[in-house]
N, C-alpha and C positions, 0 to 999 in steps of 0.2 A: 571065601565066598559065603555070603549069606546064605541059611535054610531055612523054610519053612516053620513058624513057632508049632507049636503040641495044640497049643489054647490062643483062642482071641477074646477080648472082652470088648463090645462095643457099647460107647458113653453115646446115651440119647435122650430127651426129651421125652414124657411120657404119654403125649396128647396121643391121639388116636393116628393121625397123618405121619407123623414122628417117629412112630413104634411100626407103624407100617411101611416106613422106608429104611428102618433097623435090620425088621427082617428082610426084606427085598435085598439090601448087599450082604447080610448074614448069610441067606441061600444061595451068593452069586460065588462068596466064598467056598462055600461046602460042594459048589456044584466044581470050582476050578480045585479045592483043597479036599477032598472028604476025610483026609486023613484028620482037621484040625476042628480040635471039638469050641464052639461057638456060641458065647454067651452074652446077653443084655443086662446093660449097668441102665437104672432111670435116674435119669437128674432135670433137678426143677430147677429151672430159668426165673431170672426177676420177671421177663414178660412174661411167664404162666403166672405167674403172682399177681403181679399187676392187669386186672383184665378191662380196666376202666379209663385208663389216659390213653390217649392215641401214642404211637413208636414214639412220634420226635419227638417229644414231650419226654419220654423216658431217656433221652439221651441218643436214641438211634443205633448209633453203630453196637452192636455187641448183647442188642438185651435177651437171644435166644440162646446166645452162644460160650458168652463167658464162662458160666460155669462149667459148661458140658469143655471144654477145655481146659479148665483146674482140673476138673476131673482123670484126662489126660496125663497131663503134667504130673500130678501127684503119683501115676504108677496103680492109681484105682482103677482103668482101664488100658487098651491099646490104643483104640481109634476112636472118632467121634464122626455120628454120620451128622451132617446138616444140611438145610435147605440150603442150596450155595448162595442164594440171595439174599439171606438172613448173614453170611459172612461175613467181615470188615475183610477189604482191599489191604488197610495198613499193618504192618508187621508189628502186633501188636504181642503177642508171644513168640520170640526167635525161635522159642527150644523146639514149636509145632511148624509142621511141612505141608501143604497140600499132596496127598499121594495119589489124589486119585478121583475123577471124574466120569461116572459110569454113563451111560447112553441114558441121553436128552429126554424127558416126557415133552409132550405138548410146551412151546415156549410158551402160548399166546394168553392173553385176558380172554375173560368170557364175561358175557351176559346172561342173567341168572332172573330168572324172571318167576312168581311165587306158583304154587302147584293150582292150578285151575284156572291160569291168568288165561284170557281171551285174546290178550295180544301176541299178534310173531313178527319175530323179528327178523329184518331180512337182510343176507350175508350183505348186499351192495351198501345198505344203509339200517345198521343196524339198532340204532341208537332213535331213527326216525319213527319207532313205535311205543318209544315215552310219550305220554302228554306232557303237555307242559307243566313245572310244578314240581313234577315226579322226585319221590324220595328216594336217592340213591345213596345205598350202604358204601363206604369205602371208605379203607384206614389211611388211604397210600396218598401221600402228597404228589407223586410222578400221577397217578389216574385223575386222581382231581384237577388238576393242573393243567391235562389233555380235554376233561370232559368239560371243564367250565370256556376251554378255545370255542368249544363247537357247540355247546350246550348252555349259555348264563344262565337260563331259566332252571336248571334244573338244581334239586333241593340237596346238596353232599352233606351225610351225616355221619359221621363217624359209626365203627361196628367193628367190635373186639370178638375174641372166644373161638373156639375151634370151631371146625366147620358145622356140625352137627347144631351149634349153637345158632351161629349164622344164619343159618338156613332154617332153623326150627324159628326165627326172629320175621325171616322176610314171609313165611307161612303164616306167621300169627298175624299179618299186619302191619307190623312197625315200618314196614319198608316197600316201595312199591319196587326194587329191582336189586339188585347186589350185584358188584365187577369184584372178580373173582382171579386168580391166577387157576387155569383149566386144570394144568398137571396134577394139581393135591385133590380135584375134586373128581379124574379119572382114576387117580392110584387107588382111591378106596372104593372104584366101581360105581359111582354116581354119572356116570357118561349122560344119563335121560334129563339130569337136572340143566346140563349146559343150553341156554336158549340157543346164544348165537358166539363165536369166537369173533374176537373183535382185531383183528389183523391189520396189520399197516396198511393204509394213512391211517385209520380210523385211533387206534393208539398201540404205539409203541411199549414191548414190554419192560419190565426191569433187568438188569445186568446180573447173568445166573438162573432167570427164572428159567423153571422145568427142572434144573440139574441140581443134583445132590453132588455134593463136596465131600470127603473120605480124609481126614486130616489123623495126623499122625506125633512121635516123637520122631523129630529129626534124625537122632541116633540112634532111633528103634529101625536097624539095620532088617531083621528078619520080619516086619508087621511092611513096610516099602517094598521089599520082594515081593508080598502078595498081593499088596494093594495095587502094583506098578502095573498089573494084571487084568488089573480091573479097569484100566483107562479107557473110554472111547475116542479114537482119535480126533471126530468134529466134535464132539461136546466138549473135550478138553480143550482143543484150540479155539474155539466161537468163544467158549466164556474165558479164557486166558487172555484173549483182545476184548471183550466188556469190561473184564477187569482191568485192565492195565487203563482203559479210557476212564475209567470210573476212579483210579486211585491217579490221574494224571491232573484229572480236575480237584482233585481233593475234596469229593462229593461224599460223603455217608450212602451207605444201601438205602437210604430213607429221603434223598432228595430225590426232586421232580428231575432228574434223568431218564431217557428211556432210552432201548438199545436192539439193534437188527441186527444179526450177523449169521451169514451159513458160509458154504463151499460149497463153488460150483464149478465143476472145469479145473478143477487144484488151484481156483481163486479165491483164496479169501476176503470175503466184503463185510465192513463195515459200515451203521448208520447209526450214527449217534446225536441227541434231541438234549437240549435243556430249556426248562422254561419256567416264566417264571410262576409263582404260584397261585397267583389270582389267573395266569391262561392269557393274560393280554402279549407277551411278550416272547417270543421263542429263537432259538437258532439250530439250527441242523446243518450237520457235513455226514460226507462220505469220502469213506478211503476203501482201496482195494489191495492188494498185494499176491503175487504169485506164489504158490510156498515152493522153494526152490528146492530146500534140503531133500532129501531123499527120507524114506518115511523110517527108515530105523534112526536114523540121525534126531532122538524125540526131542531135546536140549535145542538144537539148532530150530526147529521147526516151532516150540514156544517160543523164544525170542523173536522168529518173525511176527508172532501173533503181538507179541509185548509189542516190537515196534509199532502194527499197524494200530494198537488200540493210541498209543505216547501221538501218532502224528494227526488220529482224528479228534483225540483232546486238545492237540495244538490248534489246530481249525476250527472248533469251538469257542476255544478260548479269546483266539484271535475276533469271532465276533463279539465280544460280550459274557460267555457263559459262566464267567466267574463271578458276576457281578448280579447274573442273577441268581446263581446258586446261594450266596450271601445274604440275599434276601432273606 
């Protein structure tokens, strides 16, 4: 039987958001381990490098993440915490495991409107208090792609940099509004800046967002003992079925996919959206599934969730959605 290691080292990214959800499961460790002394590895990403191309232009899959997984690999750290959104779906390093899925922040977008703006925005219709024209910040092909359905007039410009940057960009000017992923902008205590959350219909999130992913060495038998610890059982299974939809489509984290899923009643639901990217063309299913296993049974109750994410990519797919992912 596996024991508990002495030391952990975790591999992260060194932005402000990055290091603040290092130590958020460093503490979560020390609060389930105190025995185990707990230390931060930084490592730079090609996308902290690059702050000027939009993702998909860098390739998408993998540009927050690769290194800080060499890092891994190489035995220079234990674990690597990351945005689970920021994750590639495809098995692209065997020798690393997902160990671990800790409780969900906020999944939703926000609307992010500059410090003194006159305008507000209202939960029924949130987006109805742009004028027309309006310069909106966003990297994301999936937002753009939702906001140009329901909005053509309005002006998508791309906006790189950590949040601090961001935000200090749509203050100066540059920007009349910015859509946001809420969780990184509540983790560091900016709750005042969120205008409005922007929730289904209005748009769908990315596949992961809110949830940090805890990835490991497969064979690091004693770093899965603690991590295994650290599970939340709906965040792990919600985003285990985004994921399995996301890599059934054979979508990158950076295409215009967006994704609903909670439990309600021991009912797992999914909703899954692709579209294309100019916004003119969309498909959406829903599947549900009962999770039958019994909750220590945790093996059996992921593969429910794999199935339900494989059968609402099949329904997708069956309309179209490959075809516009391709795009």
């Amino acid at each position: 039987m596996p024991t508990p290691p002495e030391t952990l080292r975790i591999a992260t990214r060194a932005s402000e958001l990055a290091l603040w959800q290092a130590h958020h499961v460093a503490d979560l460790i020390r609060a389930a381990y105190p025995e185990i002394t707990v230390s931060l590895v930084d490592v730079t990403t090609q996308g902290d490098v690059d702050q000027t191309q939009p993702l998909w232009q860098l390739g998408g899959t993998g540009v927050f993440t690769k290194e800080v997984q060499r890092v891994v690999l190489e035995g220079k750290a234990d674990l690597a915490v990351h945005s689970l959104k920021d994750l590639p779906t495809e098995v692209l390093e065997p020798e690393l495991c997902l160990g671990a899925v800790p409780a969900r922040e906020c999944r939703w977008d926000a609307l992010i409107l500059p410090r003194g703006s006159s305008l507000v925005a209202e939960a029924d219709d949130p987006l109805k208090c742009l004028p027309e024209g309006s310069r909106i910040g966003t990297g994301s092909l999936r937002r753009q792609a939702q906001l140009r359905s329901v909005r053509p007039d309005l002006q998508l410009r791309e906006i790189r940099g950590n949040l601090n940057t961001r935000l200090g960009k749509l203050d100066a000017g540059e920007y009349d509004a910015l859509i946001l992923a809420a969780a990184g902008v509540l983790r560091l205590g900016w709750k005042s800046r969120l205008s409005c959350l922007l929730v289904p219909p209005v748009m769908l999130p990315a596949v992961g967002q809110g949830a940090l992913g805890l990835e490991c060495r497969t064979a690091d038998t004693s770093t899965r003992l603690v991590l295994d610890g650290l599970n939340d059982p709906q965040a792990r299974l919600c985003t285990q079925a985004e994921r399995a939809l996301l890599g059934a489509l054979r979508a990158g984290c950076h295409a215009p996919v967006g994704v609903d899923c909670d439990i309600t009643d021991n009912q797992l639901r999914l909703t899954g959206l692709v579209m294309s990217p100019d916004g003119t063309q969309r498909v959406q299913a829903s599947r549900e599934v009962t999770l039958s296993a019994a909750p220590a049974n945790w093996s059996a109750l992921l593969a429910e969730a794999d199935r339900l994410g494989t059968q609402t990519a099949d329904a997708l797919i069956a309309q179209g959605a490959r075809e516009l992912i391709d795009r």
